[in-house]
Structures are given as C-alpha cells and as structure tokens.
Backbone as CSV, one residue per row, in Angstrom:
resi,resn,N_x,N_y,N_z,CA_x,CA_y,CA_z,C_x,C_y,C_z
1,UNK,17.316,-21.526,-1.234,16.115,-21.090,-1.937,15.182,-20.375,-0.957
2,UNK,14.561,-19.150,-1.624,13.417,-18.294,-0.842,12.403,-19.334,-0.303
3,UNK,12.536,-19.520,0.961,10.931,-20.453,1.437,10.230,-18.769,1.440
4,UNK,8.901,-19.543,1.708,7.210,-18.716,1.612,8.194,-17.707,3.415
5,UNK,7.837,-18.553,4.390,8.024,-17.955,5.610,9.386,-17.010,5.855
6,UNK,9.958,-17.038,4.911,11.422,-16.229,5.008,10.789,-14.998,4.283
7,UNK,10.591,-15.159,3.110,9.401,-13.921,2.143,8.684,-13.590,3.145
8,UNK,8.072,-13.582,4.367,7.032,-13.333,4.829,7.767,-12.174,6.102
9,UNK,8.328,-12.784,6.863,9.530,-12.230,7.494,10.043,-10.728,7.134
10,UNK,10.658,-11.315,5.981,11.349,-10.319,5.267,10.664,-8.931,4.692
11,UNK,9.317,-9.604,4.225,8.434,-8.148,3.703,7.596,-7.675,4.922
12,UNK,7.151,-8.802,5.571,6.238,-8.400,6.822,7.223,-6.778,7.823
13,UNK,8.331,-7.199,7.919,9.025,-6.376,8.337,9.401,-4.752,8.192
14,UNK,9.007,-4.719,6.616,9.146,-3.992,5.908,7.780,-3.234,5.521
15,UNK,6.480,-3.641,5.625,5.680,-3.141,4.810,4.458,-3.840,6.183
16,UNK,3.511,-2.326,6.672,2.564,-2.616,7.435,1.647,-2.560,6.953
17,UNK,1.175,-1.539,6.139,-0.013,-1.294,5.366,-1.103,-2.600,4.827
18,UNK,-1.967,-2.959,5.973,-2.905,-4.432,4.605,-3.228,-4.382,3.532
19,UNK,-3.655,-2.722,2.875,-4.132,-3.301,1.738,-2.571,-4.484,1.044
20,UNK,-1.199,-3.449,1.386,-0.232,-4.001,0.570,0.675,-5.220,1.144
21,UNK,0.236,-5.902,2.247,0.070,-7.236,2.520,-1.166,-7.996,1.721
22,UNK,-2.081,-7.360,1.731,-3.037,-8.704,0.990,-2.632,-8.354,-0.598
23,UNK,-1.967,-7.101,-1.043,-1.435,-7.313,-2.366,-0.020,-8.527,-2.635
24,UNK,0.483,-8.573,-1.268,1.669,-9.614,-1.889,1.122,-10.730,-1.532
25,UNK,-0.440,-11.161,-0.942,-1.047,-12.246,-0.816,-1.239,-13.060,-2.089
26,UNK,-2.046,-11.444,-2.647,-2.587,-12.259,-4.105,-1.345,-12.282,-4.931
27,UNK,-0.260,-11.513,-4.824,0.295,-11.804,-6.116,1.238,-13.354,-5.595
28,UNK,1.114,-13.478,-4.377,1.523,-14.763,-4.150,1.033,-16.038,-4.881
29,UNK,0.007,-15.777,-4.017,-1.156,-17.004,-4.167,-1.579,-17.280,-5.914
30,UNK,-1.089,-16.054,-7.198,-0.872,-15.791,-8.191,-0.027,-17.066,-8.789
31,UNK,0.982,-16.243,-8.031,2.192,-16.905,-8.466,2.307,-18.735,-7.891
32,UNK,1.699,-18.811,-7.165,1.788,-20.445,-6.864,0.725,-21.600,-7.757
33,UNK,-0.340,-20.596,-8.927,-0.873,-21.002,-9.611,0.205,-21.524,-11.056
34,UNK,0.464,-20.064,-11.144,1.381,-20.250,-12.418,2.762,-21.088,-12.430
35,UNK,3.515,-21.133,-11.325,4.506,-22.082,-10.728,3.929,-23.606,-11.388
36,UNK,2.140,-24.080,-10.538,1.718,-25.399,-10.939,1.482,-25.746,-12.296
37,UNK,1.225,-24.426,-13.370,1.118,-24.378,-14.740,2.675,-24.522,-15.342
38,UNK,3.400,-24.372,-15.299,4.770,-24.261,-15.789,5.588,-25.584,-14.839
39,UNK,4.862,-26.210,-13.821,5.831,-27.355,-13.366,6.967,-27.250,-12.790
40,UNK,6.743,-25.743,-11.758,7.709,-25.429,-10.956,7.879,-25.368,-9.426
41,UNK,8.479,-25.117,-8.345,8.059,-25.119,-7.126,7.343,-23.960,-6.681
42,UNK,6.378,-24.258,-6.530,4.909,-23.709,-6.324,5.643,-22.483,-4.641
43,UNK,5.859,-23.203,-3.916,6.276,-22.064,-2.664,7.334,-21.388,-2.831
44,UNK,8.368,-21.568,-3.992,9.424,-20.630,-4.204,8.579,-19.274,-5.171
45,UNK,7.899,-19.653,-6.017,7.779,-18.941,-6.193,6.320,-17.997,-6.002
46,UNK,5.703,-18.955,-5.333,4.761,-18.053,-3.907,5.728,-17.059,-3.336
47,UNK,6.932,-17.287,-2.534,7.583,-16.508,-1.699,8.153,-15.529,-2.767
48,UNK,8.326,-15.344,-3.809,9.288,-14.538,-4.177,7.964,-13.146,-4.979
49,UNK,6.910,-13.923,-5.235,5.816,-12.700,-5.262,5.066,-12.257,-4.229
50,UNK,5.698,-12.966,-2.846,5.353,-12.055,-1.804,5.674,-10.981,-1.404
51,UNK,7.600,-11.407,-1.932,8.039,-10.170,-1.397,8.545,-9.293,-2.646
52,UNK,8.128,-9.494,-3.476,8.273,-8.554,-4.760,7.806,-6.907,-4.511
53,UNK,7.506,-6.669,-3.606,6.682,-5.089,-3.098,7.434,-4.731,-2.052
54,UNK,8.575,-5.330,-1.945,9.127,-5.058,-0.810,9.657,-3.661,0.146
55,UNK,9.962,-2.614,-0.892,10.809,-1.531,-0.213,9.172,-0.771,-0.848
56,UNK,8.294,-0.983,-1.498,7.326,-0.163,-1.963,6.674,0.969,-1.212
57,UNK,6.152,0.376,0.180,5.158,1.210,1.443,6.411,2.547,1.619
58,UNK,8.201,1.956,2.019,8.561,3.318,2.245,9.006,3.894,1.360
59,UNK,9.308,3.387,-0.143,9.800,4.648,-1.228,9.152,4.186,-2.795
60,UNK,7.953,4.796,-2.052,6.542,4.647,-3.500,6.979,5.387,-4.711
61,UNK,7.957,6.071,-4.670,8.507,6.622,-5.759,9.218,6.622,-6.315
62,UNK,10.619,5.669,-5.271,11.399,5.226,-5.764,11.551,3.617,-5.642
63,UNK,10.488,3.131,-5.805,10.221,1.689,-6.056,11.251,0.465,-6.671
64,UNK,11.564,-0.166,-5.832,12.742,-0.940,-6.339,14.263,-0.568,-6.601
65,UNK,14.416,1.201,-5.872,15.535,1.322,-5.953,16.336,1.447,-4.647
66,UNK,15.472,0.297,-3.481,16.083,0.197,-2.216,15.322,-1.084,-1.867
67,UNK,16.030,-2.293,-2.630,15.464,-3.730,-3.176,16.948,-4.461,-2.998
68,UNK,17.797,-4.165,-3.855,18.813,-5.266,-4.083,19.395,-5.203,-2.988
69,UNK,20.168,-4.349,-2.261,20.838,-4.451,-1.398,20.856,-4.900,-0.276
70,UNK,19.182,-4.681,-0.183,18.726,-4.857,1.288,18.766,-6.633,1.444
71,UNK,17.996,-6.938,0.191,17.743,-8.731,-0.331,18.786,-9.410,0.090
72,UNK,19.754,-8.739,-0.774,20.850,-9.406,-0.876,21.743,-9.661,0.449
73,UNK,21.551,-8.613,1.320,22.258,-8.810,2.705,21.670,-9.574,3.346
74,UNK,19.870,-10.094,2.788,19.163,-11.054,3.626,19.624,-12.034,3.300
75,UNK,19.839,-12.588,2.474,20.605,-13.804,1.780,20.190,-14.457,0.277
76,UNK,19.057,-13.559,0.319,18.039,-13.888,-0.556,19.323,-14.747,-2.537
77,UNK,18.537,-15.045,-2.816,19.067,-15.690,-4.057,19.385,-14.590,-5.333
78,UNK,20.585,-14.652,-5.902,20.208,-13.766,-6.787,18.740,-14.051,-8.106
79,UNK,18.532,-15.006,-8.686,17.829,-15.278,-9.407,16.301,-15.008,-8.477
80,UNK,16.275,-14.431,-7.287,14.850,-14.472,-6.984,15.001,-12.766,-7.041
81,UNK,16.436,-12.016,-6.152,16.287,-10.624,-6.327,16.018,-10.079,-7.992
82,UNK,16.395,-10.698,-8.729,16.481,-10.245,-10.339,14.842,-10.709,-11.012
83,UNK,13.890,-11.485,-10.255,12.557,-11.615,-10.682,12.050,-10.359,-10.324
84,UNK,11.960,-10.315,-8.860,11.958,-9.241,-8.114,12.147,-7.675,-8.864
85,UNK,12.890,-7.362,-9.373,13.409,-6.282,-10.143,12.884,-6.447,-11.674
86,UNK,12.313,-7.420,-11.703,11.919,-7.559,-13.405,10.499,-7.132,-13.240
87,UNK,10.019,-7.479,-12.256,8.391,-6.895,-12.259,8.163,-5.183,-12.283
88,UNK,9.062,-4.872,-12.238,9.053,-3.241,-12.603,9.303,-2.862,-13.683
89,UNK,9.415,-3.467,-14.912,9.867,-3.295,-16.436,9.478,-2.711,-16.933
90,UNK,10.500,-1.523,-17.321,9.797,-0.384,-18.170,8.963,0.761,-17.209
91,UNK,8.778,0.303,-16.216,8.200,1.206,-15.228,9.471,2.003,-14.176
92,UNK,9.774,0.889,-13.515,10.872,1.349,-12.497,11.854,0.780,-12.003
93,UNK,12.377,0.250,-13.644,13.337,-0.921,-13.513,13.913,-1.276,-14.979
94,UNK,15.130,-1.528,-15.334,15.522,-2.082,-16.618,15.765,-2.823,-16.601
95,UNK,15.300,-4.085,-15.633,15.765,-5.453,-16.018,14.377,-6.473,-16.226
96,UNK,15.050,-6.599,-16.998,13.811,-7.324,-18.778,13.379,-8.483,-18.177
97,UNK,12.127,-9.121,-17.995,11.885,-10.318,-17.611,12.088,-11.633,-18.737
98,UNK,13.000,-12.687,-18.404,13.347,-13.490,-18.982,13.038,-14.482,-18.840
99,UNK,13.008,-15.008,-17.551,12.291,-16.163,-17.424,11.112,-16.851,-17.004
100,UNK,10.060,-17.799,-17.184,8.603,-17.806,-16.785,8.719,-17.167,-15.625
101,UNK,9.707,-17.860,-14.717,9.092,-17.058,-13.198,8.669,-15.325,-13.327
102,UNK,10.152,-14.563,-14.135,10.023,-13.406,-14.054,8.738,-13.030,-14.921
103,UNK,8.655,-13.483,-15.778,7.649,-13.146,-16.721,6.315,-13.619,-16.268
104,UNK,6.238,-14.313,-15.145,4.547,-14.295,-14.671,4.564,-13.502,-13.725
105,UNK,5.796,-12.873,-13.010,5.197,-11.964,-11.779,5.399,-10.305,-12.406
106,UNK,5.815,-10.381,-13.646,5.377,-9.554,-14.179,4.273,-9.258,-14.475
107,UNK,3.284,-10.042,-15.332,1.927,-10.270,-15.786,1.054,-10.179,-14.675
108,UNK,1.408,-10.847,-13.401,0.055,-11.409,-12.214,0.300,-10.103,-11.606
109,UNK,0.969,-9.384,-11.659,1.341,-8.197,-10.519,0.098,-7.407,-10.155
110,UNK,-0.353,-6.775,-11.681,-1.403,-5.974,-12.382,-2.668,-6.968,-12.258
111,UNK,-2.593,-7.857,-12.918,-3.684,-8.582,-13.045,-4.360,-9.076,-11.613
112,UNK,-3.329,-9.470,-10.201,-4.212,-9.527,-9.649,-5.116,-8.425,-8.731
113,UNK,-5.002,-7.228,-9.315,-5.562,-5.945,-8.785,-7.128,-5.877,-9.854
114,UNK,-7.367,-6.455,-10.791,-8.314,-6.366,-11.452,-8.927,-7.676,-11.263
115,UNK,-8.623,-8.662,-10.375,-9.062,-9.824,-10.261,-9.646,-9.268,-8.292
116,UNK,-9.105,-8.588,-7.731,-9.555,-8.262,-6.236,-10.387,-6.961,-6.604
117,UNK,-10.556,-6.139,-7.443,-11.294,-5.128,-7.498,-12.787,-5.569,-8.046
118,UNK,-13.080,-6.610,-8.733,-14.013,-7.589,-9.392,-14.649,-7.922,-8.436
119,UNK,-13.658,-8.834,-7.660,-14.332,-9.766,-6.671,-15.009,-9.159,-5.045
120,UNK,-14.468,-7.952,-5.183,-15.090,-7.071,-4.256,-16.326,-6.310,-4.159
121,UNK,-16.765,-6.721,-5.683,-18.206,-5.931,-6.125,-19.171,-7.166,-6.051
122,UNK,-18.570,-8.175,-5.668,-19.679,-9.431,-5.890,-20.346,-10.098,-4.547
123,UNK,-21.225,-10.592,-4.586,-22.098,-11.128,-3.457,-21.349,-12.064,-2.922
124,UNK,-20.301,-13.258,-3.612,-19.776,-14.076,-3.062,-18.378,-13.900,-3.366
125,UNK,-17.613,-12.743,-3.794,-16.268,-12.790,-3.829,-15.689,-13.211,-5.257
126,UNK,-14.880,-14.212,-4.188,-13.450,-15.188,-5.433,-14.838,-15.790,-5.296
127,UNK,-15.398,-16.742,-4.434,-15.749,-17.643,-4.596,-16.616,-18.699,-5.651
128,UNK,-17.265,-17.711,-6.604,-18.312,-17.993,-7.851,-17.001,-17.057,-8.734
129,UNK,-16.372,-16.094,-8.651,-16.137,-15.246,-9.656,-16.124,-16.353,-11.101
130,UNK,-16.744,-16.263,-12.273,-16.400,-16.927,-13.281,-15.127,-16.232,-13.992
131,UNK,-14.591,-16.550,-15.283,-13.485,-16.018,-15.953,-14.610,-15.202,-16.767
132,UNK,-15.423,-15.656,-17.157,-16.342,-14.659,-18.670,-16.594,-13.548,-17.646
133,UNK,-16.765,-12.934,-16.407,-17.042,-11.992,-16.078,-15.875,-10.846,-15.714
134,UNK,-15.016,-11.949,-15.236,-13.613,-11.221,-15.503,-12.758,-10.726,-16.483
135,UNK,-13.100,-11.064,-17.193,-12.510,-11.254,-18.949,-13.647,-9.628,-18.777
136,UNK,-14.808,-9.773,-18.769,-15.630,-8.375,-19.062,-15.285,-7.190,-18.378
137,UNK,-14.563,-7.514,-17.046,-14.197,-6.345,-16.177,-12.973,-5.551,-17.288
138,UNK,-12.255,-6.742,-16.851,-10.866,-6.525,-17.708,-10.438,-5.799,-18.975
139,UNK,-11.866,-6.081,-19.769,-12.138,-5.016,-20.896,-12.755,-4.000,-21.011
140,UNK,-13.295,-3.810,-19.397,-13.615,-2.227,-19.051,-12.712,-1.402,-19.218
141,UNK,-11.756,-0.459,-19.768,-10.700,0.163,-18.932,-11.373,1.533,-18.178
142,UNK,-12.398,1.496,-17.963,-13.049,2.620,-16.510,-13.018,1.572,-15.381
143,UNK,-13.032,0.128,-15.338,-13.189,-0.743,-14.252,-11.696,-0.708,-13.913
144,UNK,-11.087,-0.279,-12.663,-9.765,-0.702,-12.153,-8.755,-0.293,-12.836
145,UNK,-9.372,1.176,-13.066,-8.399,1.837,-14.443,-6.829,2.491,-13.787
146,UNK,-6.680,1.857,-12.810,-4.940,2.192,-12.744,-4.011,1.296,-12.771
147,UNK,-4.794,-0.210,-12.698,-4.261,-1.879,-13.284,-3.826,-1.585,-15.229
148,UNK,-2.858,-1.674,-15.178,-2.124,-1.446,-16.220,-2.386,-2.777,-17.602
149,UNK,-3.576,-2.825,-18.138,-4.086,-3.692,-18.937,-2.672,-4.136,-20.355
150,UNK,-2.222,-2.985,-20.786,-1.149,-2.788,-22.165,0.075,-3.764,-21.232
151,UNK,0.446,-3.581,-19.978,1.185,-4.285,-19.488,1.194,-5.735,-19.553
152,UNK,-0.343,-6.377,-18.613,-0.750,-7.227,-18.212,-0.767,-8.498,-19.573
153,UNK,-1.351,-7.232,-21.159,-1.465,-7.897,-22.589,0.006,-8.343,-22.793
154,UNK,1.265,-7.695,-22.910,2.505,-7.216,-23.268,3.245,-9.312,-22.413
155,UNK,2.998,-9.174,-20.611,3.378,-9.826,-19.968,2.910,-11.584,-20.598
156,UNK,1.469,-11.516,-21.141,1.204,-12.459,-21.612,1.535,-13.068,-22.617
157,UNK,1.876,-12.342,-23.614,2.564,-12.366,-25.348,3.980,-13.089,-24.587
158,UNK,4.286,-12.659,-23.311,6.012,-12.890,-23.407,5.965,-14.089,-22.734
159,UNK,4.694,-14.774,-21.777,4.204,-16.184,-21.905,4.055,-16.922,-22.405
160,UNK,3.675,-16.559,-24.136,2.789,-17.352,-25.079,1.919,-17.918,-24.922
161,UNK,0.977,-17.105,-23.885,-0.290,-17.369,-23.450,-0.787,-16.202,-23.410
162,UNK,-2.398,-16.701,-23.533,-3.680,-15.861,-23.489,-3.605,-15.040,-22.630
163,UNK,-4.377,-13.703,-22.233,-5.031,-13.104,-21.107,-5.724,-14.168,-20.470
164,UNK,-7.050,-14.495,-20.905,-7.781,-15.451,-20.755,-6.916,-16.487,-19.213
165,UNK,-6.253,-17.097,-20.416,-5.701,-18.530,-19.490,-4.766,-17.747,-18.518
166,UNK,-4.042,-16.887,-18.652,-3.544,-16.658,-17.186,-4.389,-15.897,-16.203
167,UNK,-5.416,-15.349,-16.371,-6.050,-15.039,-15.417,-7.277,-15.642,-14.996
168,UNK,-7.461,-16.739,-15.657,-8.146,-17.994,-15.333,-7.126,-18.939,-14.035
169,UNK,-5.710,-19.040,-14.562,-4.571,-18.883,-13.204,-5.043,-18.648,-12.133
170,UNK,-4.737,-17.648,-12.217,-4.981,-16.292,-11.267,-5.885,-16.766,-10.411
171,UNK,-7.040,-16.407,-11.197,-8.130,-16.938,-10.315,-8.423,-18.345,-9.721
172,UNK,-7.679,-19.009,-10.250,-8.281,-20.248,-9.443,-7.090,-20.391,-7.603
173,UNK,-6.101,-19.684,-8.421,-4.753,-19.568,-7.647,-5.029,-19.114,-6.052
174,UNK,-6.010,-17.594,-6.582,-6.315,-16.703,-5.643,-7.723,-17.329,-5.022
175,UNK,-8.526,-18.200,-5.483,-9.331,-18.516,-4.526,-9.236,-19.418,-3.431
176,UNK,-8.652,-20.256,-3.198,-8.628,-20.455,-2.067,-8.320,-19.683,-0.614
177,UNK,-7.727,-18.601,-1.029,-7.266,-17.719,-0.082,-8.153,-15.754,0.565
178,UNK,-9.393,-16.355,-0.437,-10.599,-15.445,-0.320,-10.723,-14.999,1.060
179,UNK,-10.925,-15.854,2.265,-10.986,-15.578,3.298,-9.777,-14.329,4.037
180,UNK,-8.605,-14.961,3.591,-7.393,-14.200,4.307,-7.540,-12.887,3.240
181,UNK,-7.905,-12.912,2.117,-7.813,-11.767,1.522,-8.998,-10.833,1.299
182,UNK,-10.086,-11.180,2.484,-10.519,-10.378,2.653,-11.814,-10.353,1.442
183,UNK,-11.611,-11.435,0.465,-12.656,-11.442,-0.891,-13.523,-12.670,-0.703
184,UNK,-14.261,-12.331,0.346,-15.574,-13.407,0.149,-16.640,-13.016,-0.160
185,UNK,-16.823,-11.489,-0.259,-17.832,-11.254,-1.414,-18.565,-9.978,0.018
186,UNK,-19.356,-9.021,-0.873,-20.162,-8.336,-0.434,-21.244,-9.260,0.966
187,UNK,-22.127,-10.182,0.802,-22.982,-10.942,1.763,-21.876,-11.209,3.177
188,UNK,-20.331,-11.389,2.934,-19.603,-11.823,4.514,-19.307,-11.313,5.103
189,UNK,-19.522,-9.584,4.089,-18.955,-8.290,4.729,-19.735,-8.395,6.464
190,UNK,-18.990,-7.510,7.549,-19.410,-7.141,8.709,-20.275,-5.604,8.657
C-alpha cells in the first residue's frame, strides 16, 4: 500500500513548482478528511492525493498521459494508479471514478483550489474560515473562476453528498495544515 512518504518521494521528485506542491498538500490533507468520513485509511489515501498531479509540472497538456507507467514501475498499487487517473474524468482521462476513494479525489481536486483562494483573502486564513462563507465564494463563479464548480457539483452527486458537507471536509481536513500551506491568513503574511 501507497504510504504518505513514498507519495512524497515519488511526486517530490517529479514536480518542483510550490504552488503545485502545496496543491498536492491540500488535496492531500483533503483527502485524509474524507478517508475519516467514509472509515478508511486516512494516510493511504492522503498519499495517493498527493501524488495524483504527478507528471502535471512536465506535461500540462498532456496530463496523465505519462502517469501509469511511470507509477507502475514505482511499484505503486494498481487500485491507487486507477484513482489517480480517475481524477481527470472527462477532462484528461476516461477512467470513470468508481469508488469513494476515486470519487472524492475527484470532487476535492477542484474544490480545494476554491477553499485556498478564499482563505488567502482573509485576515486569519483556514484558521476562522467558516463554511457559510465558503459556500458564498463557491457561488461566486467570478471568485476562482477556473475551479471547475459543474465538476466539483457532478463529483458530489456521485458521493451522495452535499457540496456543503464535503467541503465542510475539506475544510476542516485542510486546516490544520494552514501553516505548511502557506494559509494563515493575510495578518502572518511577511
């Protein structure tokens, strides 16, 4: 099974850019929320939305179509490379998300880009962010308008859960990790 530090390894290697390290932060730290909601192992599938962005930094265009092979020679699991490949659905990928795992790192992918674009306009970050204000961003579509909302709705239906409650997730998921990600709010800025 993918540990967190093998995911870390593996994408760290691959991808220098911070913003798109602190993106496989949050969609980590995402994913280890929704793992504790569904009653699953919380660091497997931390690690496997770490490295879900994996070949992204060098082929932004061809996204996920220099993923399997590479995984797979790492040793990686098939059921984690095939989550992996499901978070591109319909975008840059035909494989359908089926199971919670795949189907929340589908949903959190997007969502947590409208949950760090929020929390970056605020005095204290994650740290106060409420959900009623997020819920209001979220229904901006001029706020964080390249976070794919029709997706994020689409990913949740295939949850049988709310927007709401998974990015209430999200957020509680992603706050503890405010500091490393850089979202403690406008006042900690340097």
């Amino acid at each position: 099974m993918l540990t967190l530090q093998r995911a870390k390894e593996l994408n760290d290697s691959q991808v220098a850019d911070p913003s798109l390290r602190n993106h496989a932060l949050s969609v980590s730290a995402a994913m280890g929320a929704m793992a504790a909601h569904f009653g699953a192992d919380e660091e497997h599938w931390r690690a496997v939305g770490y490295l879900h962005d994996y070949d992204y930094e060098k082929y932004p265009t061809e996204h996920l179509q220099h993923t399997e092979q590479p995984l797979r020679a790492a040793g990686v699991d098939e059921e984690d490379i095939r989550a992996i490949m499901a978070h591109g659905y319909g975008l840059c990928s035909d494989v359908e998300p089926l199971t919670d795992m795949e189907k929340a790192l589908y949903t959190v992918d997007e969502l947590t880009g409208i949950i760090s674009a929020c929390a970056r306009m605020r005095p204290n970050g994650l740290t106060d962010l409420e959900i009623g204000s997020l819920m209001k961003k979220f229904k901006d579509k001029k706020f964080a308008a390249k976070c794919n909302r029709d997706l994020i709705k689409g990913g949740c239906e295939r949850l049988g859960m709310e927007v709401r409650e998974v990015a209430e997730l999200c957020l509680e998921g992603m706050r503890p990790f405010a500091a490393e990600l850089g979202l403690l709010g406008t006042e900690h800025s340097a």
